[in-house]
KOLPATOR-104585 format. One line per field, with one value per residue (C-alpha): residue in one letter; x, y, z. Coordinates in Angstrom, 1 decimal, m for minus. Layout:
aa <- (A/...)
east <- (X/...)
north <- (Y/...)
up <- (Z/...)
***
This chain:
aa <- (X/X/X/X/X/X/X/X/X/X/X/X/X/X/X/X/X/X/X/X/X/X/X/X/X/X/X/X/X/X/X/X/X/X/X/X/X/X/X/X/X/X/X/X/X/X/X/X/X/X/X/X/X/X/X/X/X/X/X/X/X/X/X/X/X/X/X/X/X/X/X/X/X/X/X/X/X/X/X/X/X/X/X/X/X/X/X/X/X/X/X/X/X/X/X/X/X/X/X/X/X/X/X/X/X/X/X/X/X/X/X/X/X/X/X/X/X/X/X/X/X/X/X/X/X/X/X/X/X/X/X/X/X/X/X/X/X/X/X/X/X/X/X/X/X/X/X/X/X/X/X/X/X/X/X/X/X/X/X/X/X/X/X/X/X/X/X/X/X/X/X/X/X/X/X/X/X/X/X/X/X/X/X/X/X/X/X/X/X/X/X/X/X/X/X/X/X/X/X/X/X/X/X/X/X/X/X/X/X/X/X/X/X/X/X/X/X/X/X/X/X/X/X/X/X/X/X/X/X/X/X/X/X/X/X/X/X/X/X/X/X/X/X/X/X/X/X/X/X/X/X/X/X/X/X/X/X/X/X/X/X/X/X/X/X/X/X/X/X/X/X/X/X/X/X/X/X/X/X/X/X/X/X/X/X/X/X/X/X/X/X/X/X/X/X/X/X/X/X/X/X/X/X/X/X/X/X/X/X/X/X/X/X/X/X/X/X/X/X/X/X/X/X/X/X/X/X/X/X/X/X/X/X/X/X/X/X/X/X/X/X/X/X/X/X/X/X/X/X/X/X/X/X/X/X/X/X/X/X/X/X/X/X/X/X/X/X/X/X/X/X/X/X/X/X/X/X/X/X/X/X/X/X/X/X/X/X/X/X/X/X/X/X/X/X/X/X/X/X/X/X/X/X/X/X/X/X/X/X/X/X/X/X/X/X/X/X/X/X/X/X/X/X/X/X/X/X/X/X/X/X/X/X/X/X/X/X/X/X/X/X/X/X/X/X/X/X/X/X/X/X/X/X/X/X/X/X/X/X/X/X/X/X/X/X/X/X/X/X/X/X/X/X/X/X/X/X/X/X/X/X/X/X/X/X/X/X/X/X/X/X/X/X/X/X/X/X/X/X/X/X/X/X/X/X/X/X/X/X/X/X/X/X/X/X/X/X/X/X/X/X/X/X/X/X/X/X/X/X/X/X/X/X/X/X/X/X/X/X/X/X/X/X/X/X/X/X/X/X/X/X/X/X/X/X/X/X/X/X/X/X/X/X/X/X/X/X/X/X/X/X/X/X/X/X/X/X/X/X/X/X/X/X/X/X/X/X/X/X/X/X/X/X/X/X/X/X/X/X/X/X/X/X/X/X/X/X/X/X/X/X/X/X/X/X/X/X/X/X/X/X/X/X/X/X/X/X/X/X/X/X/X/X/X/X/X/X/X/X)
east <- (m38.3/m35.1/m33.6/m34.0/m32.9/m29.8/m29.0/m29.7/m27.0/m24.0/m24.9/m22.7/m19.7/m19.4/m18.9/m15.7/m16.8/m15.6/m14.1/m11.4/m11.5/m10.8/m13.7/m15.8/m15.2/m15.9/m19.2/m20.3/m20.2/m22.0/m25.1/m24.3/m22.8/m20.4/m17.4/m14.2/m11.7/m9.8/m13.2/m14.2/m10.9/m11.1/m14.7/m13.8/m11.1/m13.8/m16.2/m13.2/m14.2/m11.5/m8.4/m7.9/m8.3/m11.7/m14.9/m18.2/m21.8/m23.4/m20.4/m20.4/m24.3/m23.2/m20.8/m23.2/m25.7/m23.4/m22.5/m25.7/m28.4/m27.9/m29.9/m30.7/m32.5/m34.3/m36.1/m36.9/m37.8/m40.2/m42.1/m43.8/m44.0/m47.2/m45.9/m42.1/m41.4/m42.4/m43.3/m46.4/m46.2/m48.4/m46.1/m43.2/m45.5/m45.8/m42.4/m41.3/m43.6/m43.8/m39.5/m38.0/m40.1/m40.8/m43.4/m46.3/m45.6/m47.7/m48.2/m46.0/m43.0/m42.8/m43.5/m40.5/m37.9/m39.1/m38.1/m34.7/m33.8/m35.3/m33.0/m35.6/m37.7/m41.0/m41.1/m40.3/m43.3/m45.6/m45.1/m42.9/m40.1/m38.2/m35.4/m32.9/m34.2/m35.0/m31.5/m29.6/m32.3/m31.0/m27.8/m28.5/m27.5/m31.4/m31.0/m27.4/m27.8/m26.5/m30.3/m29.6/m31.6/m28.2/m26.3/m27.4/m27.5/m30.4/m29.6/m30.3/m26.9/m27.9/m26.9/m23.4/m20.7/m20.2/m23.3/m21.7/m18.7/m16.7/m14.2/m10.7/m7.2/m3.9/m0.7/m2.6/1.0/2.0/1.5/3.6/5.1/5.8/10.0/11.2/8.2/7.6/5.3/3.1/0.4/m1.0/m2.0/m4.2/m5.6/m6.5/m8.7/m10.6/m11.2/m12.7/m14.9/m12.1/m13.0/m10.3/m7.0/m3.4/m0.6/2.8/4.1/8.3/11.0/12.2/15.4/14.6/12.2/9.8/7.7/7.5/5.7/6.8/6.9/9.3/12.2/12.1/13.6/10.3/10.5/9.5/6.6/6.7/3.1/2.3/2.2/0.3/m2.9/m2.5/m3.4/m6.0/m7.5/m7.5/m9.5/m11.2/m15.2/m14.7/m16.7/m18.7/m19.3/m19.2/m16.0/m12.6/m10.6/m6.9/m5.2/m2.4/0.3/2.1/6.1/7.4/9.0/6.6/8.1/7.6/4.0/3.3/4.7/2.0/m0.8/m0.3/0.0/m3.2/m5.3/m3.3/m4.2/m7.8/m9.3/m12.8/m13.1/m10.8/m12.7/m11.3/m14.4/m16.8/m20.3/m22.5/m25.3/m22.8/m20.3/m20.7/m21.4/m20.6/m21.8/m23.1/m21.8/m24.4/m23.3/m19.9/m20.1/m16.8/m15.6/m11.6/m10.9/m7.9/m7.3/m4.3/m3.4/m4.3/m3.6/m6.6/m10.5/m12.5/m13.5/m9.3/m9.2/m11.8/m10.7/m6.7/m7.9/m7.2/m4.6/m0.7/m0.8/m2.0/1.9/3.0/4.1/2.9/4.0/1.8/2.4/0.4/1.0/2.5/0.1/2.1/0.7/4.3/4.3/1.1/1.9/5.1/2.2/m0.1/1.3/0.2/m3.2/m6.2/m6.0/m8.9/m11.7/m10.8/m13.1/m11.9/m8.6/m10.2/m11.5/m8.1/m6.3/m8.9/m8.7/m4.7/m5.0/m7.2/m4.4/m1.7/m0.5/1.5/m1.2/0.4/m0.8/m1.3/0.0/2.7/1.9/4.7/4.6/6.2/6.5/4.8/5.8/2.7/2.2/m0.7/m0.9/m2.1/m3.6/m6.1/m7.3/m8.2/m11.9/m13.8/m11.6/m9.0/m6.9/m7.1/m5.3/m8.0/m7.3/m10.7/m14.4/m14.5/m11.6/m13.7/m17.1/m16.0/m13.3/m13.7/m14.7/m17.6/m14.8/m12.2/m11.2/m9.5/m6.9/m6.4/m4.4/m5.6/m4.6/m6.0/m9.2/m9.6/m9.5/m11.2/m14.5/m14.0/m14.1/m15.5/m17.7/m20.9/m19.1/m17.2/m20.3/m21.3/m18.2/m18.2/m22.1/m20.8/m16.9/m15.2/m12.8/m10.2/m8.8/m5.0/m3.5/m0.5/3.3/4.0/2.4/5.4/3.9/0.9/m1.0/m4.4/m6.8/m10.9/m12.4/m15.7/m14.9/m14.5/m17.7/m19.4/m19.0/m19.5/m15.7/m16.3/m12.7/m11.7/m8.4/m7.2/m4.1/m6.1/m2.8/m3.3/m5.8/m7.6/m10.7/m10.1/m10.0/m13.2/m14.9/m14.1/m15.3/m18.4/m19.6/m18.7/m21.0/m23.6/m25.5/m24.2/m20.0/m20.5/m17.9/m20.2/m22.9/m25.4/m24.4/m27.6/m30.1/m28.6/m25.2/m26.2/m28.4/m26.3/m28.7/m27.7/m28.0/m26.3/m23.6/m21.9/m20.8/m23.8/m26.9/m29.4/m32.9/m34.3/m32.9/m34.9/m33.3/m33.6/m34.0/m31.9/m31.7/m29.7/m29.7/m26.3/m27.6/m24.4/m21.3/m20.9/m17.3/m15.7/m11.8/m9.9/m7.7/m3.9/m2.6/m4.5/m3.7/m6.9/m10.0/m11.2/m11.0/m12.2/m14.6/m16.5/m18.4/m17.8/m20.9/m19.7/m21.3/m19.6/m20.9/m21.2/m19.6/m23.0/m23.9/m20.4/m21.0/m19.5/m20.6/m19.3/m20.8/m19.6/m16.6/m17.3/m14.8/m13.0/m15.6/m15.3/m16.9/m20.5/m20.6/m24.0/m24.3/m28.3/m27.8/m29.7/m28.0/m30.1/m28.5/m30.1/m29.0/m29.7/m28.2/m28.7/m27.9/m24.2/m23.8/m22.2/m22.4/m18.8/m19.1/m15.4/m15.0/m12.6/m10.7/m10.0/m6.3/m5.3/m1.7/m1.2/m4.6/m7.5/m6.7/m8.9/m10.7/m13.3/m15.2/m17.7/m18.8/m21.6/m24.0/m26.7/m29.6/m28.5/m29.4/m32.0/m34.7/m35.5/m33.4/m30.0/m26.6/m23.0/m20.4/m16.7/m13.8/m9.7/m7.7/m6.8/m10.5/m11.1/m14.1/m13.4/m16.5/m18.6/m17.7/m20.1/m22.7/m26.3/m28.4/m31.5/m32.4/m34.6/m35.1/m37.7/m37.6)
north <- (m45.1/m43.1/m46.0/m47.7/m44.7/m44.8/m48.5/m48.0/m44.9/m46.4/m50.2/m50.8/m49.6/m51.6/m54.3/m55.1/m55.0/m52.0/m48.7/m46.3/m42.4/m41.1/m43.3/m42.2/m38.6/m39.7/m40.6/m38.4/m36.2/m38.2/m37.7/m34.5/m33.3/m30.9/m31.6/m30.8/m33.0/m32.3/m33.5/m36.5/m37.6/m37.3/m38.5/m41.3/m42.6/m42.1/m44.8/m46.7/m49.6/m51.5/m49.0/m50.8/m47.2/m49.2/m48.8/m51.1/m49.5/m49.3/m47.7/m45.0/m44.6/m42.9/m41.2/m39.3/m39.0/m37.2/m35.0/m34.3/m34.8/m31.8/m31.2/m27.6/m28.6/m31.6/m29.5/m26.6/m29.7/m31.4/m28.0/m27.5/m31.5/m33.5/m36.7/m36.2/m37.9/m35.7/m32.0/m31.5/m28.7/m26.7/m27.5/m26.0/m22.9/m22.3/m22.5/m20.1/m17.1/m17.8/m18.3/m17.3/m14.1/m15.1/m13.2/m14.1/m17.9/m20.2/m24.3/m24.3/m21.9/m24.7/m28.0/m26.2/m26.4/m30.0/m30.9/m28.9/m30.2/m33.9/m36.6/m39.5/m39.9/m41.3/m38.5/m35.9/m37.8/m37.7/m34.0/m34.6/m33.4/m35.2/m34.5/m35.4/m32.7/m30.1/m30.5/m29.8/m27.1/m25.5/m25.7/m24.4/m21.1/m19.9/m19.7/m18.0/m14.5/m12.3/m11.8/m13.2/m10.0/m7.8/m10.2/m7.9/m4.5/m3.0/0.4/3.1/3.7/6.9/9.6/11.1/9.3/11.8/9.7/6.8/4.6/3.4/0.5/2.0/0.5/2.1/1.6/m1.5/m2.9/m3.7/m7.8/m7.1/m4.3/m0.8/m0.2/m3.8/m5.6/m7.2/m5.1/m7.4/m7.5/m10.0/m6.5/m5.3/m8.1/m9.6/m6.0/m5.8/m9.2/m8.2/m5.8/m2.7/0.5/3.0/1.4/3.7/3.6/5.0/6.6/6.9/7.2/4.2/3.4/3.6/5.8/3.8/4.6/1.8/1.5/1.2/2.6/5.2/6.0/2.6/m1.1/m2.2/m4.1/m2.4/m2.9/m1.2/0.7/m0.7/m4.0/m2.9/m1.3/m4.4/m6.3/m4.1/m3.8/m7.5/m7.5/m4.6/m5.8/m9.3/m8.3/m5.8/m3.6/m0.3/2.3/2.1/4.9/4.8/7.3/8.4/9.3/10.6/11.3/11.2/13.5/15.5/13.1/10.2/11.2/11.0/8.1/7.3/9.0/6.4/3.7/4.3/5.0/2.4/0.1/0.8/2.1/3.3/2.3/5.4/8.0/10.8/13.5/14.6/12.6/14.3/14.8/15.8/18.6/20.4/18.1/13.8/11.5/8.1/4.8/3.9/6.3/5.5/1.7/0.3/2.9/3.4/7.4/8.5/10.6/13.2/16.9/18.5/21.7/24.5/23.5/20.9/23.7/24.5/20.7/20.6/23.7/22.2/18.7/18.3/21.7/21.8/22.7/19.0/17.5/20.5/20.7/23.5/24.6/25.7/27.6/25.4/24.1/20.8/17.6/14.8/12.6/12.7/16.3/16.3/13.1/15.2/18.1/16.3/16.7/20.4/19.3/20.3/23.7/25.5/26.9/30.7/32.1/30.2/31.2/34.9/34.5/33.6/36.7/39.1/38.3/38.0/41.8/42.9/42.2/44.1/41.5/41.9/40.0/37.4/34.5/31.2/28.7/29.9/28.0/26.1/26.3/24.1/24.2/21.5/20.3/17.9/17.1/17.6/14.5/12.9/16.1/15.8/12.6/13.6/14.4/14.0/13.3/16.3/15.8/19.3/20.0/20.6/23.9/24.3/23.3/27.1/27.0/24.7/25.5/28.9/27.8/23.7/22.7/19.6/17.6/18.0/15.5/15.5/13.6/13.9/12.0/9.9/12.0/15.0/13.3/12.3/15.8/17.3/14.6/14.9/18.4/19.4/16.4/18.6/20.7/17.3/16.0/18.7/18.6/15.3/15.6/17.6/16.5/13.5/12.7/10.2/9.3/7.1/5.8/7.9/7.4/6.1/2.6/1.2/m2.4/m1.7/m2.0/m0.2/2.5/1.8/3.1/3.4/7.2/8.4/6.9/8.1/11.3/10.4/10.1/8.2/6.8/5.1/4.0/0.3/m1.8/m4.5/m7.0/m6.4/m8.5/m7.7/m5.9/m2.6/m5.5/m7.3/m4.1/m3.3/m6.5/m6.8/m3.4/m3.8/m7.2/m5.0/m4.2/m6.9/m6.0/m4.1/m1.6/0.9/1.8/4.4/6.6/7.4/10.1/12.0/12.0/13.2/16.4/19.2/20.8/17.9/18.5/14.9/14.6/11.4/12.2/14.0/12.2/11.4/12.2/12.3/9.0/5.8/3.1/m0.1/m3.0/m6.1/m9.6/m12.2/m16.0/m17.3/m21.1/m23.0/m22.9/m25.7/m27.3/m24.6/m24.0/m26.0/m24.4/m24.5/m24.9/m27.9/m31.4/m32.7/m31.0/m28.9/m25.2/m23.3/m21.4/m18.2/m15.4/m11.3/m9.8/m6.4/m3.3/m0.9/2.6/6.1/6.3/6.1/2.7/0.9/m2.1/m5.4/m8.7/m11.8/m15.0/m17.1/m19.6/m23.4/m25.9/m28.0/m28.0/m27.0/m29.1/m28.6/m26.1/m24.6/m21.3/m20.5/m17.0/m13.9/m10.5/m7.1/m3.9/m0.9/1.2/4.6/5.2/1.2/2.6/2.8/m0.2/m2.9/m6.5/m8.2/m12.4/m13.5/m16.9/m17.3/m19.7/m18.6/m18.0/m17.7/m16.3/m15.4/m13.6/m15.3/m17.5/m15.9/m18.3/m17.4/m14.1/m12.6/m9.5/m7.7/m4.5/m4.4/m3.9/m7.1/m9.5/m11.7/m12.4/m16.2/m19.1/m17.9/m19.7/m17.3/m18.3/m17.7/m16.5/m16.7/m14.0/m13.7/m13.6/m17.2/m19.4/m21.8/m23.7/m25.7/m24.0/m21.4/m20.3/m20.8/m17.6/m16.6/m13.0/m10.5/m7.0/m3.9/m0.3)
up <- (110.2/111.1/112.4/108.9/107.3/109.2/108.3/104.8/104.2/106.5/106.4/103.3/104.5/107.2/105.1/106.7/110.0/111.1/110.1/110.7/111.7/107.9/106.9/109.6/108.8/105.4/106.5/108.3/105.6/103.2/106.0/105.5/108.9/109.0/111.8/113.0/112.7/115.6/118.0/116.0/116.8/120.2/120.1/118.1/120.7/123.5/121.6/120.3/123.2/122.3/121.5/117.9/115.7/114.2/115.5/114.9/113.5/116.8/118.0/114.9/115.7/119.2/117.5/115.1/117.7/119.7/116.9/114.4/118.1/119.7/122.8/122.6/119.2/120.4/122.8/120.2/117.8/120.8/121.6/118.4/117.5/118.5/118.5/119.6/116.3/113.4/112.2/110.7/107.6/109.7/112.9/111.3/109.3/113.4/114.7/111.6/113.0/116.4/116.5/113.0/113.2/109.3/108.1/105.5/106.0/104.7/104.1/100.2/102.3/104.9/102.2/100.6/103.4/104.3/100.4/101.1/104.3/105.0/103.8/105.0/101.4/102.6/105.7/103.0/100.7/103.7/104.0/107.4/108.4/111.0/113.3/110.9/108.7/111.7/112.9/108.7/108.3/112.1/110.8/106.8/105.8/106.3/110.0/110.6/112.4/109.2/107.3/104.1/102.2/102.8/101.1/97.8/97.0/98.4/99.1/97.4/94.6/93.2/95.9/95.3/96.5/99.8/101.2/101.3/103.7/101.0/101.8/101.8/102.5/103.7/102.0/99.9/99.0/101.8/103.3/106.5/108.7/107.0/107.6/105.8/104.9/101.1/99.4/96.9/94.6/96.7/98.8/95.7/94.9/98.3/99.0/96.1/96.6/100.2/98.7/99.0/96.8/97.6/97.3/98.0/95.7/97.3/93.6/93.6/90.5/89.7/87.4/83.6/83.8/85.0/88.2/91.3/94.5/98.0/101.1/100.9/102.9/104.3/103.2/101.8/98.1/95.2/92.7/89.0/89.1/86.0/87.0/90.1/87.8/85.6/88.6/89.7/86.2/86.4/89.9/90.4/89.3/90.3/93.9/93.3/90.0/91.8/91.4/92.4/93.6/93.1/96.1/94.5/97.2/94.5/94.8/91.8/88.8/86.3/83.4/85.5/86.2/82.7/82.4/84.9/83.2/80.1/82.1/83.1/79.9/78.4/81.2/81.8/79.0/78.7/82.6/83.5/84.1/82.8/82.4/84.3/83.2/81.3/84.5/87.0/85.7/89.0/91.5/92.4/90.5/92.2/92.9/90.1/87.6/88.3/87.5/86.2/86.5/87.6/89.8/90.4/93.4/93.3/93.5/90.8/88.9/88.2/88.1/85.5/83.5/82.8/82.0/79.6/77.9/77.8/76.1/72.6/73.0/72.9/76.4/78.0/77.7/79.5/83.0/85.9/88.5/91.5/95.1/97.2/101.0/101.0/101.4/102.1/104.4/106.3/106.8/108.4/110.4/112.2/112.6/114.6/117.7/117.5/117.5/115.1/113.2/115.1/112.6/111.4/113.6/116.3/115.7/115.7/119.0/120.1/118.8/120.2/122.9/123.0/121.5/124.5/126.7/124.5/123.1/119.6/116.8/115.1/113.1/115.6/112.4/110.3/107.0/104.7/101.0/98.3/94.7/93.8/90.1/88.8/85.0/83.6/81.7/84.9/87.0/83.8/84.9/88.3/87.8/91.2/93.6/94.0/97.0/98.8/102.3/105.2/106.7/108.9/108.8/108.0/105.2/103.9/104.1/102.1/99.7/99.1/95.9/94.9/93.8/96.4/99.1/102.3/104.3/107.9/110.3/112.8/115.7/114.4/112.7/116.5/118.3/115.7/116.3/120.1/120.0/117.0/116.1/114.3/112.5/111.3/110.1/108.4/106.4/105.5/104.8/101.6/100.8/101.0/103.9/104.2/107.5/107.6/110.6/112.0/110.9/113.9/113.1/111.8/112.7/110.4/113.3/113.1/114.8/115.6/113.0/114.6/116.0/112.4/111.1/114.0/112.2/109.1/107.4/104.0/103.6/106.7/105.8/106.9/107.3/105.4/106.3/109.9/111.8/115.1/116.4/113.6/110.9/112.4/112.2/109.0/107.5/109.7/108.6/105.1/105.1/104.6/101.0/99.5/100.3/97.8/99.3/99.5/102.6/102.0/105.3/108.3/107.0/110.3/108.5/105.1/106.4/106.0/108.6/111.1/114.6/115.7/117.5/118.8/121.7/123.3/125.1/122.5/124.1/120.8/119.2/118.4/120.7/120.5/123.4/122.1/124.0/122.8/125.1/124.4/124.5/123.3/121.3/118.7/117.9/119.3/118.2/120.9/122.8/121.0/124.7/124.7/124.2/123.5/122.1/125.5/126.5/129.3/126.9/127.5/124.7/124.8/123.5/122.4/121.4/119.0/117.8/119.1/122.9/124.8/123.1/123.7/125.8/126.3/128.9/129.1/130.0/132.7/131.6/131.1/131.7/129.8/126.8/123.2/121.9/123.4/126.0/127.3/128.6/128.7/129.5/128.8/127.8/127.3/125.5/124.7/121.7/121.2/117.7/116.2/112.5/113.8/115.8/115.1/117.3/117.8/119.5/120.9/121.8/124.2/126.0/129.6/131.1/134.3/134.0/130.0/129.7/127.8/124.4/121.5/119.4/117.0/116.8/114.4/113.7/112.4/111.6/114.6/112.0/109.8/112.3/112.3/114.9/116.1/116.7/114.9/114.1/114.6/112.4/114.0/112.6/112.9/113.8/110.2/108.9/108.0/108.3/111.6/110.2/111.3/114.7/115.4/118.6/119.0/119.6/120.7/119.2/119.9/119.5/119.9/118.6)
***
């Protein structure tokens, strides 16, 4: 019956005789199997018999055979068939619990995926599925390792918006390097497109009293900000309906700011949120209360209740002046060296000490103040997101408002969660914290952003332009609830009791055992080295999350094969603090002098996978799908 299925969908175009490559390509996607083109070629040469660039029928049979007949599945398909030939309903009802780990399966679930999947019409009207079907159901969307029920919101949308890791870019204009690079709306549009939610806007006076954005001090190009919230305007819902925070890094003139400040409203409309909501006047307001909404993040002059009481009053055009310390991002770049500000009481300690050997008391950080001119046009439109300099954890915890955030540096985000990591998290459990890479990064290049949600840092700020392991990260976390941009933090991070610590053993956690067979790779990238379609290929199983859990193995390397290669080895990890993890796949092709030849990788939340028989989709360097390549996975886990 399969053979007369076969004949029947490829006999008429081999009318001619024989056919070329493009056709057979062409062909093989009408039977619906995906390929790369680089090893059909090479595959197609192999059974080209005699070297004419036109193959016969019997010789395009092998070919598909070798392609769509894939070992590893004809032995899965042979343990739960009775008769080697065909799957009963009840035959594949089986192999979904006993494999899949599907639960509450039943006859109509498994008549359903025989109608989906088998392309053979009287096995599909017997109630059959065949190995035809078996093998496009193996390789359907269904049975890839990311559980298709977090491709939607599912979490929980109504805690305030300090309980949750929001997606968040660094310098967002930029498409290159940060000293001479082009900055471009491309930057903008490209991150909300990825599921971004807090995007930075570098604000600077431009001619004609018109405001631009760029990277200042530096020979990057210019943008006009209105044309830059004209394209985020245009973009901003188009992945997911929850709110978009504008960073303002603002540097420009109190007339230009207003100029700003009607750009804005004039721009966004209603979707600028320029009041606090009715339910939350003294505390955040959730991603679902804040739906299509547009925030804007700046300093801002006096409290909400000032704001409210200036609206509709001569006094909103006017411009004040406030003694504050200075919060560029560059001042507390060249500051970092010094390390973290300790807490006050710390700092206490310190001078106490210093006193009780006769030392003269003096303060340990002389502070720098600036007059700091910002119209109030647009510090009226800064409702929940204040910008406020971190002093301390115990500044903070006695002066920080609701609707203040922070941003810290890299390098002093970093000492602070080495050395400092609960009081961190109790900080961030009640104020938003944004964390941007260091000045130094003039190559856009980016930290691991892991340390910083290890303690709970809502804004972990990205070069989104920049790929690599930060970037894979980034998007693998961010896969979660539906990239929606928004991730509903660990209950052990919202506590504001919370014991947890990242970098301490965990003898109360809830670990989990995780194994995971590497069986094979399929259509692997070929090596660019290569002339042909091979590659010395091996896989990096990596674990990501707090220090304890970070892990990585490798498999052993197989030669000359990218096409095919089979591993059939078993790796064991065990997790203590799973909600954290995330699971990173490199596919690599092995060097012996240059270092090994990345390939593919994908990357992924530990609790998003699914159990069974599971398909890994690989991806470039730059974050594109390398389909059909992918690895075959056995997973299993235990808490």
């Amino acid at each position: 019956m399969e053979n007369k299925w076969f004949l029947s969908m490829v006999r008429d175009d081999f009318k001619c005789g024989k056919i070329t490559l493009e056709k057979t390509l062409k062909l093989l996607e009408k039977l619906d199997i995906r390929c790369n083109a680089i090893h059909v070629k090479y595959i197609f040469k192999d059974n080209d018999r005699l070297k004419q660039g036109r193959i016969t029928i019997e010789e395009f049979r092998t070919i598909y055979r070798i392609i769509a007949h894939r070992e590893e599945i004809i032995e899965i398909f042979n343990t739960y068939s009775e008769n080697r030939k065909f799957l009963f309903e009840k035959n594949l009802a089986q192999f979904l619990t006993q494999e899949q780990y599907t639960l509450d399966i039943n006859k109509s679930i498994a008549s359903e995926i025989i109608q989906k999947y088998e392309p053979i019409e009287e096995v599909k009207q017997a109630h059959q599925m065949s190995f035809e079907g078996f093998t496009r159901y193996m390789d359907s969307s269904e049975c890839l390792l990311f559980n298709n029920k977090y491709e939607s919101v599912y979490q929980d949308m109504t805690h305030p918006l300090s309980d949750y890791f929001i997606s968040s870019s660094h310098n967002t204009y930029l498409i290159s390097d940060q000293l001479v690079g082009p900055s471009d709306l491309w930057g903008y549009v490209s991150a909300l497109v990825k599921g971004c939610r807090c995007l930075e806007i570098d604000c600077w006076d431009g001619s004609q009293n018109e405001p631009v954005v760029y990277h200042g001090y530096t020979f990057t190009s210019k943008l006009l900000f209105k044309t830059v919230i004209r394209a985020i305007h245009k973009y901003a819902f188009i992945t997911s309906d929850y709110p978009v925070v504008l960073s303002l890094e603002n540097h420009c003139s109190p007339s230009q700011q207003e100029v700003m400040a009607d750009n804005l409203q004039s721009t966004f409309g209603d979707a600028l949120l320029s009041d606090t909501l009715d339910d939350f006047p003294d505390k955040l307001p959730s991603p679902e209360a804040l739906k299509f909404k547009i925030l804007v993040r700046n300093k801002k002059i006096g409290t909400l209740r000032e704001t409210r009481e200036r609206r509709g009053s001569d006094k909103h055009g006017q411009i004040e002046e406030c003694e504050e310390e200075e919060e560029a991002e560059q001042e507390e770049e060249e500051n970092e060296a010094k390390g973290p500000e300790p807490s006050d009481a710390f700092q206490d300690d310190l001078e106490k000490e210093a006193e009780s050997k006769g030392a003269v008391r003096i303060p340990l950080f002389k502070k720098k103040t600036a007059k700091l001119k910002i119209a109030t046009a647009l510090s009226d439109l800064v409702i929940y997101t204040k910008i406020e300099k971190f002093r301390s954890f115990h500044h903070s915890r006695l002066y920080q408002q609701f609707n203040e955030s922070n941003s810290i540096g890299e390098s002093q985000a970093r000492k602070l969660s080495k050395l400092r990591a609960n009081e961190f998290i109790l900080h961030t459990t009640k104020f938003i914290t944004r964390i941007y890479p260091k000045a130094t990064r003039a190559d856009s290049s980016n930290f691991n952003p892991q340390e910083f949600w290890n303690v709970g840092c809502q804004m972990v700020a990205l070069n989104f332009q920049t790929p690599g392991l930060p970037m894979d990260l980034q998007n693998g976390k961010f896969l979660d609830n539906g990239g929606s941009g928004y991730i509903l933090k660990p209950h052990f991070l919202r506590d504001s009791k919370t014991k947890f610590n990242p970098n301490k053993a965990l003898m109360d956690s809830n670990p989990i055992i995780l194994m995971i067979r590497l069986i094979s790779g399929i259509q692997l990238p070929p090596s660019y080295h290569s002339s042909s379609n091979k590659a010395d290929t091996l896989v990096i199983i990596e674990i990501l999350g707090v220090p304890n859990d970070q892990m990585k193995q490798q498999s052993r390397v197989i030669k000359k094969n990218a096409f095919s290669p089979r591993w059939n080895e078993t790796f064991t990890f065990i997790i203590q603090v799973p909600e954290l993890a995330l699971i990173r796949f490199v596919v690599e092709n092995q060097g012996l002098i240059a270092g090994n030849e990345f390939l593919g990788q994908y990357t992924l939340p530990v609790l998003c996978m699914n159990k069974g028989y599971r398909r890994v989709p690989l991806f470039s360097k730059m974050g594109e799908s390398l389909e059909p390549a992918s690895l075959f996975i056995y997973v299993w886990y235990v808490r």
